[in-house]
C-alpha positions in Angstrom: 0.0 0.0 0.0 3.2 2.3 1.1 4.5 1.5 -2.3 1.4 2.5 -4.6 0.9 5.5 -2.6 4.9 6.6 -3.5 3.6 5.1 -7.1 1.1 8.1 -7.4 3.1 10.7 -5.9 5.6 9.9 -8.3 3.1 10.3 -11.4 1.6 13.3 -10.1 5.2 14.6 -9.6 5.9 13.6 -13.4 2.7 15.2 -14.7 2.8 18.2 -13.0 6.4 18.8 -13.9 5.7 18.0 -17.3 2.8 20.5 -17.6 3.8 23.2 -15.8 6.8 23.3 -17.8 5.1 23.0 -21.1 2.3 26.1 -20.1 5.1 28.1 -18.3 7.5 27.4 -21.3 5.0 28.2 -23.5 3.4 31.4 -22.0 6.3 33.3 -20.8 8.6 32.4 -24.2 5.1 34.4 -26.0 4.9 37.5 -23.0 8.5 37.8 -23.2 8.9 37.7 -26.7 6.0 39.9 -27.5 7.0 42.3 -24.5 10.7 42.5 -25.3 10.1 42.6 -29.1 7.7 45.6 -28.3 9.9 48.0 -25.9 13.0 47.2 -27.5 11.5 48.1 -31.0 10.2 51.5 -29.2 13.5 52.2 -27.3 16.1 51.4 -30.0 13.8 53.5 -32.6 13.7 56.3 -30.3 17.4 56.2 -28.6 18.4 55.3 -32.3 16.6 58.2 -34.0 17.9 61.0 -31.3 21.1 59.6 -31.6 21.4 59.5 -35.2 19.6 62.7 -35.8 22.2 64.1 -33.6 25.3 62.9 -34.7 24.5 63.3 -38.7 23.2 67.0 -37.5 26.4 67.7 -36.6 28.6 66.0 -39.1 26.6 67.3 -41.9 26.3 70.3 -40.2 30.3 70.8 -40.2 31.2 69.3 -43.6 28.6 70.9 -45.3 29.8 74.5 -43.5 33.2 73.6 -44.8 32.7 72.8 -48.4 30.4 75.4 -48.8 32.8 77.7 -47.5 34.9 76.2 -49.6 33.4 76.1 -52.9 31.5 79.5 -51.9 34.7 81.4 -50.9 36.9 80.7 -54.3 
């Protein structure tokens, strides 16, 4: 009787493993994928696009000021 009992703890251990790994595999790999893909989409765009907006503001800023002065000087 001891040994049947230890039987089903055993297969309830199994089964419960099994599906909790399958739902929580399967629900957190879609929430963290769908989260992460979301605010890292909106933070890179953003950080990207002041970034970028700054630096090639500049640097087209200063090259352009320069060969016009250039070209506009002679």
């Amino acid at each position: 009787m001891k040994q049947l009992e230890n039987y089903k703890k055993v297969w309830l251990n199994i089964w419960l493993n099994i599906w909790l790994n399958i739902w929580l595999n399967i629900w957190l790999n879609i929430w963290l994928n769908i989260w992460l893909s979301i605010w890292l989409n909106i933070w890179l765009s953003i950080w990207l696009g002041i970034w970028l907006g700054i630096w090639l503001g500049i640097w087209l800023g200063i090259w352009l000021g320069i060969w016009l002065g250039i070209w506009l000087g002679i």
